[in-house]
C-alpha positions as CSV (number, residue, x, y, z in Angstrom):
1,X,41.3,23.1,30.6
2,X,40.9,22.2,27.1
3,X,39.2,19.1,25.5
4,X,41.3,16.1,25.3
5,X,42.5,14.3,21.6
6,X,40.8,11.9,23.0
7,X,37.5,12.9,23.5
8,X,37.7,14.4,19.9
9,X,38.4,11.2,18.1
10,X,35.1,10.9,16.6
11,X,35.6,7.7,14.8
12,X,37.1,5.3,18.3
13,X,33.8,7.0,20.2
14,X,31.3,5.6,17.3
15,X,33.4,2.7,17.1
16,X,32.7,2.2,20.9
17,X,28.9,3.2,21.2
18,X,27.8,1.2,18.0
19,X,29.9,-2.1,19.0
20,X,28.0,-2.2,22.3
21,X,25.5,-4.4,22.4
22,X,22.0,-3.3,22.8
23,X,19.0,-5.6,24.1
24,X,15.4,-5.5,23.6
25,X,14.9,-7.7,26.4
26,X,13.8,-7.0,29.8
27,X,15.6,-4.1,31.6
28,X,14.0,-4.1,35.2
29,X,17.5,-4.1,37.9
30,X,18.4,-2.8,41.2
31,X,20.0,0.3,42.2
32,X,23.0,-0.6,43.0
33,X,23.0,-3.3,39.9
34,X,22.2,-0.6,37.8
35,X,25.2,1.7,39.0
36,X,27.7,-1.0,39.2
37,X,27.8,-0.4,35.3
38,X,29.5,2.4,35.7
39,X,33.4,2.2,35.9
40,X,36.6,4.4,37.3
41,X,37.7,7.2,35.0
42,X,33.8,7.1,32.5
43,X,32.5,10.1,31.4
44,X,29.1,10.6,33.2
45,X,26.1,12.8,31.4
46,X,23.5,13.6,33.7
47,X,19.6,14.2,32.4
48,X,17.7,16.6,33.4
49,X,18.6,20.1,33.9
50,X,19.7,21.8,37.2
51,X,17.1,20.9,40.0
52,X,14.7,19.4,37.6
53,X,14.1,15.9,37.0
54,X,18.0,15.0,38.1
55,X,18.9,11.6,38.5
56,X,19.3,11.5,42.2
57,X,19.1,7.9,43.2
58,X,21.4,6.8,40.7
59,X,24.1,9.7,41.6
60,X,23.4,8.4,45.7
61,X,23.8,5.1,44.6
62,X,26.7,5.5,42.3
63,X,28.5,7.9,45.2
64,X,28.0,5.1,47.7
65,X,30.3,3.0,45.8
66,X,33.3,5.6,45.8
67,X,33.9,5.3,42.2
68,X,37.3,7.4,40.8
69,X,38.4,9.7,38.1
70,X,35.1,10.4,36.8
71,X,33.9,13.0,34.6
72,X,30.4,14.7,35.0
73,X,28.4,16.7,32.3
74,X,25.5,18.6,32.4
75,X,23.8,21.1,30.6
76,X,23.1,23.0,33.8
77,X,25.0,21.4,37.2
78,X,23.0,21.5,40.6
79,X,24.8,20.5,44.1
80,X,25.4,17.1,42.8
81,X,28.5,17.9,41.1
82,X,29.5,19.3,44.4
83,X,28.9,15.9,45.9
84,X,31.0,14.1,43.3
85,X,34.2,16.3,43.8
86,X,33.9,16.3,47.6
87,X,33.5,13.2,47.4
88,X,36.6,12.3,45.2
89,X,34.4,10.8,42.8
90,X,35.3,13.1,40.1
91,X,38.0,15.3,38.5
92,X,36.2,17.2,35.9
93,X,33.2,19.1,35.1
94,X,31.6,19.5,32.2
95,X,29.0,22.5,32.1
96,X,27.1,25.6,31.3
97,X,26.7,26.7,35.1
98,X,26.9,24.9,38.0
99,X,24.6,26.0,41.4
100,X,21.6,25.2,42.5
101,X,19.8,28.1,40.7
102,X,20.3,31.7,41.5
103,X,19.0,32.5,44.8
104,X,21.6,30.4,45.8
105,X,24.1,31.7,43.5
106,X,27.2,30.2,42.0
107,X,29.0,27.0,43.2
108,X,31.5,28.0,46.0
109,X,32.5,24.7,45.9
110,X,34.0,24.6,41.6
111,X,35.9,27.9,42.5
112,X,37.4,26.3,45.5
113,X,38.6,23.0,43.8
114,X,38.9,24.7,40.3
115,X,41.3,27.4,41.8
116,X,43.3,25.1,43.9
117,X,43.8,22.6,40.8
118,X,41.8,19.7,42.5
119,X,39.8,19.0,39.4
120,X,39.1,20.8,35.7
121,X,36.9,22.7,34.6
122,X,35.3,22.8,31.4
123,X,32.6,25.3,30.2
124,X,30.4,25.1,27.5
125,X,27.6,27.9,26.1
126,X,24.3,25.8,27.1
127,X,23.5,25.6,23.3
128,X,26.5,24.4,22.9
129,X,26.4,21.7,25.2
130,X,23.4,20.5,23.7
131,X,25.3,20.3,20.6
132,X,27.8,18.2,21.8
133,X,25.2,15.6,22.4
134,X,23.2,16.2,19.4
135,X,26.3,15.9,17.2
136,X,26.7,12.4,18.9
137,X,23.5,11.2,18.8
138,X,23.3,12.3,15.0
139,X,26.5,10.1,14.3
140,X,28.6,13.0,12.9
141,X,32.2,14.7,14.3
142,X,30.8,18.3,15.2
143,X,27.7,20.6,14.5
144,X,28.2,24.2,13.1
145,X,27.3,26.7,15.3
146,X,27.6,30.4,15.8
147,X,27.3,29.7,19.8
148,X,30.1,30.5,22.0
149,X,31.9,32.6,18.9
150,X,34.3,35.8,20.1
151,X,33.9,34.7,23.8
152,X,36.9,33.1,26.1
153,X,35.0,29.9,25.9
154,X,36.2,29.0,22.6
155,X,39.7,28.7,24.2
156,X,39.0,27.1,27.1
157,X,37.1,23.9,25.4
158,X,40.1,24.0,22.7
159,X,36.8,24.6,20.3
160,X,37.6,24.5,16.3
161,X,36.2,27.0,13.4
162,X,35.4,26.1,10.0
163,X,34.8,28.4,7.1
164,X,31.2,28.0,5.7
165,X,31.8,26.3,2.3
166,X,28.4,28.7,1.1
167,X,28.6,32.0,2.8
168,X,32.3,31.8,3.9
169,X,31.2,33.0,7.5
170,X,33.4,32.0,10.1
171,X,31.4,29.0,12.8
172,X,32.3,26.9,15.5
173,X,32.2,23.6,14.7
174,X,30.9,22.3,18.2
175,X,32.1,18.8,18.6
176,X,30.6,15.3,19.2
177,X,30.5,14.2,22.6
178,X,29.6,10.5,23.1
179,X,29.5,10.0,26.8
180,X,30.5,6.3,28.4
181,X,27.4,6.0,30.6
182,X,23.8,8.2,31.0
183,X,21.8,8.8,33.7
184,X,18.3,9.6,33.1
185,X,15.1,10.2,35.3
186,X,12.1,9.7,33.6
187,X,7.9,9.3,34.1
188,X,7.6,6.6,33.3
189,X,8.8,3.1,31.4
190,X,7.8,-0.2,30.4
191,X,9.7,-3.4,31.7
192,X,11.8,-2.8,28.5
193,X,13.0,0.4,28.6
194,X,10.7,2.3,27.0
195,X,10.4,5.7,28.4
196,X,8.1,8.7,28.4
197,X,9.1,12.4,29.9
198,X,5.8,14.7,30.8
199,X,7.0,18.7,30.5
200,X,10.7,19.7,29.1
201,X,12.5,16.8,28.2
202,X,15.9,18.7,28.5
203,X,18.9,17.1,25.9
204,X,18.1,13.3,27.8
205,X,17.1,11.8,24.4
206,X,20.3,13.2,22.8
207,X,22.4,12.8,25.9
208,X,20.6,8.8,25.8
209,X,21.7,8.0,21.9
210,X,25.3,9.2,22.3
211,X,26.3,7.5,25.1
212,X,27.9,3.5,24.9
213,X,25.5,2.9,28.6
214,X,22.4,4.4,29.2
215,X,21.0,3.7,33.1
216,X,17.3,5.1,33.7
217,X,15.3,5.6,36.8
218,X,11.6,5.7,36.5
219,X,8.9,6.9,38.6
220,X,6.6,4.2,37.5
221,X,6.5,1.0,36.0
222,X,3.7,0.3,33.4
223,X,2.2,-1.9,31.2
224,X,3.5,-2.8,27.5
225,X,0.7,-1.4,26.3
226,X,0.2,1.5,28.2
227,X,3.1,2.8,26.0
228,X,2.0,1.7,22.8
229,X,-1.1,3.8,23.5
230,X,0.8,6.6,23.4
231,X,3.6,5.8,21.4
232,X,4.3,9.4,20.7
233,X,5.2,10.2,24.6
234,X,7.9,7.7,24.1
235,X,11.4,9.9,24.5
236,X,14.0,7.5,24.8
237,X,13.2,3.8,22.7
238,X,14.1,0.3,24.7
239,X,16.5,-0.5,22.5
240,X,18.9,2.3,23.8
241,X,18.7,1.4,27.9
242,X,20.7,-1.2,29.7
243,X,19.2,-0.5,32.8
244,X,16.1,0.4,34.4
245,X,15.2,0.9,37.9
246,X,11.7,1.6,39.4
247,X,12.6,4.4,41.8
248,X,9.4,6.6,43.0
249,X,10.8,10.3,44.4
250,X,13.7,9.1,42.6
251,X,14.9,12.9,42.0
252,X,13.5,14.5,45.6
253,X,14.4,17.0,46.8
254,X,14.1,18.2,43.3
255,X,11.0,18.6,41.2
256,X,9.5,16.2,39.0
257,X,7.8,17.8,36.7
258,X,3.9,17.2,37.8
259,X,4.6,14.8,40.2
260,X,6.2,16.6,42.9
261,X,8.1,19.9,43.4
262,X,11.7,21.1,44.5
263,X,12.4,22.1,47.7
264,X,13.9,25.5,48.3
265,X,14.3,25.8,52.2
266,X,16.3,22.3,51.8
267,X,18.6,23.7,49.1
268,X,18.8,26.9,51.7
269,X,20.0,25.1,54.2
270,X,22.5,22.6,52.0
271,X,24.1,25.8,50.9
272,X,23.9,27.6,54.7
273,X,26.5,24.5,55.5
274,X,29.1,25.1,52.7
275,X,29.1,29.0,54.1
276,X,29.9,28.2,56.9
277,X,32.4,25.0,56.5
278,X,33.2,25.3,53.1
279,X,34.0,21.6,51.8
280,X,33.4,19.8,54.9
281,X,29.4,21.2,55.1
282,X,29.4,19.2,51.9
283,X,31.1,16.3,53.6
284,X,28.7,16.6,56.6
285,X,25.5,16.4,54.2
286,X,26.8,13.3,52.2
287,X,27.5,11.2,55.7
288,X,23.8,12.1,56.6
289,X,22.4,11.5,53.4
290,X,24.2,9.3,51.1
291,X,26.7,7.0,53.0
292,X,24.6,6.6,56.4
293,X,21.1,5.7,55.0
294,X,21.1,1.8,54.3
295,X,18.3,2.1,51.5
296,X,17.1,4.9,49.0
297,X,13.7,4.1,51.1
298,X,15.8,5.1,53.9
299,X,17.1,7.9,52.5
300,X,13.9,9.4,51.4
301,X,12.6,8.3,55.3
302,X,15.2,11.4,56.4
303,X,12.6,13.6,54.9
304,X,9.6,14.4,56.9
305,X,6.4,12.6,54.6
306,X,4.1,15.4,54.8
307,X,7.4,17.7,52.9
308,X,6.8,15.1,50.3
309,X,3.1,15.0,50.3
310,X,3.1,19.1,49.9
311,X,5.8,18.5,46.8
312,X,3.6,16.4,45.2
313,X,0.3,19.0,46.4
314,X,2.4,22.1,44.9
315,X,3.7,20.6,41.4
316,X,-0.4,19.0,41.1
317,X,-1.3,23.1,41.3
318,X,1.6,24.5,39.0
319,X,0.6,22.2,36.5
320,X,-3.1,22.1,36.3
C-alpha cells in the first residue's frame, strides 16, 4: 500500500499543524474529554514503543467511542493495533513491526486482515519511521537517509531517492509525516502540559511537535515548580499539548519504565485466545476489558492489586 499524495503534501500538513492554535493555559481534562478530540478518518501516532510506556487509557478510552477510518502509527505496534482493526476502529497501519514482542511472535491478526484486504498495511525500517516524525517536527518535506535503501520497502511506502548534491550517492529521502492527533504516556506533568519521560523517551517528543493535536496521559500531577527544578527532564513543552489527563497505571499491563513492569503471563494468555479463535479471542478480550468496565478505575479493578503491586516491586529492582 503505498503513501498517499496526500500525506506527502508537505506544505497543506504545515499549513494545518502551525494554524492550530496552541495554549499555554491550563491542560488538566477527562478521559473521555480528552479522546473526544480525536475525529473519524485522523491519523493516530502512538508514544511509546511496543509494550513500553504505550498510551493505554487513551487507546481504551478512544476505542470505547467506536471512532472510524482511522490510521494508527507506531514505531513498534503491540496488541493495540490488533484492538483497533478488530474493532473497526482502523483501516491502516503504520509500522516497523507489530506483536507484542517476540516470545509472542508476529501479529496473526495484520496477516489475517492485511491478506484478506480489510485494512492496509504500511511498513517502515524503524529508523525510518522515526524519520518521518523527525522530518515533521523539524518543519522540512523529507530527511535523507540511507535506511530502508535496496529492500522491498522502498516500494511499498511509494518512498522517493534523491541524488546527493556533494557525493552524488543515491539516498532515500524519507518523508515528513505530520500526524492529526498524538497520544503520549508520560511521568509526569505540570497542570500545563509540561512533561517529563524517566528512561528511553522513544520518538514521543518528535511524534509530539509534528502532530496538529497532541493528548497526554500522565502518571502524576505536580507542582509548577517541581518542573522548573528540573527543567532539563522536560521532553515535551506545554505549549505543544491540548490535553492532559492524570491517569496513574495509565499503560498497565505494560511497563512504565521505573514505576511498574509489563506483564508477560497476561500477554500469554491475550495471545492463547487469538490461537484459538482467531479475531473473535480479540473480540472476547475487548468486551471484558474495554467496552464492559464503566471506569479506567474499573478496568484496572479487573486486575488482581497484588499483580500491580509486584509490577511496580519488579521495575523498583530493574531499575535500581
Amino acid at each position: 500500500m503505498t503513501i498517499s499524495a496526500k500525506e506527502f503534501d508537505f506544505h497543506a500538513a504545515r499549513v494545518r499543524l502551525e494554524g492550530k492554535a496552541k495554549s499555554a493555559g491550563e491542560k488538566l481534562t477527562s478521559l473521555e474529554d480528552a479522546v473526544a478530540r480525536v475525529h473519524d478518518g485522523d491519523h493516530v501516532a502512538l508514544g511509546g514503543c511496543l509494550y513500553s510506556r504505550t498510551p493505554l487509557a487513551l487507546i481504551w478510552a478512544l476505542l470505547r467511542r467506536r471512532p472510524r477510518g482511522l490510521t494508527l502509527s507506531r514505531n513498534l505496534m503491540s496488541y493495540e493495533g490488533e484492538w483497533a482493526v478488530v474493532a473497526g476502529a482502523a483501516d491502516k497501519l503504520v509500522t516497523s513491526w507489530m506483536g507484542i514482542g517476540l516470545p509472542w511472535g508476529l501479529s496473526r491478526i495484520q496477516r489475517e486482515y492485511v491478506e484478506s484486504g480489510r485494512i492496509a498495511f504500511e511498513e517502515w525500517s524503524h529508523l525510518g519511521l522515526g524519520l518521518r516524525f523527525r522530518a515533521a517536527a523539524m518543519g522540512v518535506p523529507f530527511l535523507p537517509s540511507l535506511t530502508m535503501l535496496g529492500s522491498s520497502l522502498m516500494d511499498v511506502g511509494g518512498s522517493k531517492t534523491v541524488e546527493c548534491p556533494y557525493t552524488g550517492r543515491t539516498l532515500h529521502a524519507v518523508p515528513a509525516l505530520f500526524p492529526d492527533v498524538a497520544l503520549v504516556h508520560v511521568h509526569r506533568a505540570d497542570r500545563f502540559g509540561n512533561c517529563q519521560i524517566d528512561g528511553y523517551p522513544h520518538m514521543d517528543a518528535d511524534i509530539a511537535r509534528a502532530a496538529a493535536t497532541v493528548i497526554v496521559t500522565a502518571e502524576e500531577i505536580v507542582s509548577d515548580e517541581a518542573i522548573r527544578l528540573h527543567a532539563d527532564r522536560t521532553v515535551i513543552p506545554g505549549f505543544a499539548v491540548d490535553a492532559l489527563v492524570h491517569v496513574p497505571y495509565g499503560s498497565y499491563p505494560h511497563e512504565c519504565y521505573a514505576l511498574y513492569d509489563s506483564e508477560p503471563e497476561h500477554f500469554t494468555v491475550y495471545v492463547d485466545g487469538i490461537k484459538q479463535r482467531g479475531a473473535a479471542g480479540v473480540t472476547d478480550y475487548l468486551e471484558r476489558y474495554v467496552y464492559a468496565p464503566r471506569s479506567y478505575a474499573d478496568y484496572l479493578g479487573l486486575f488482581p492489586e497484588s499483580a500491580r503491586h509486584d509490577a511496580a516491586a519488579r521495575a523498583r529492582m530493574l531499575t535500581s
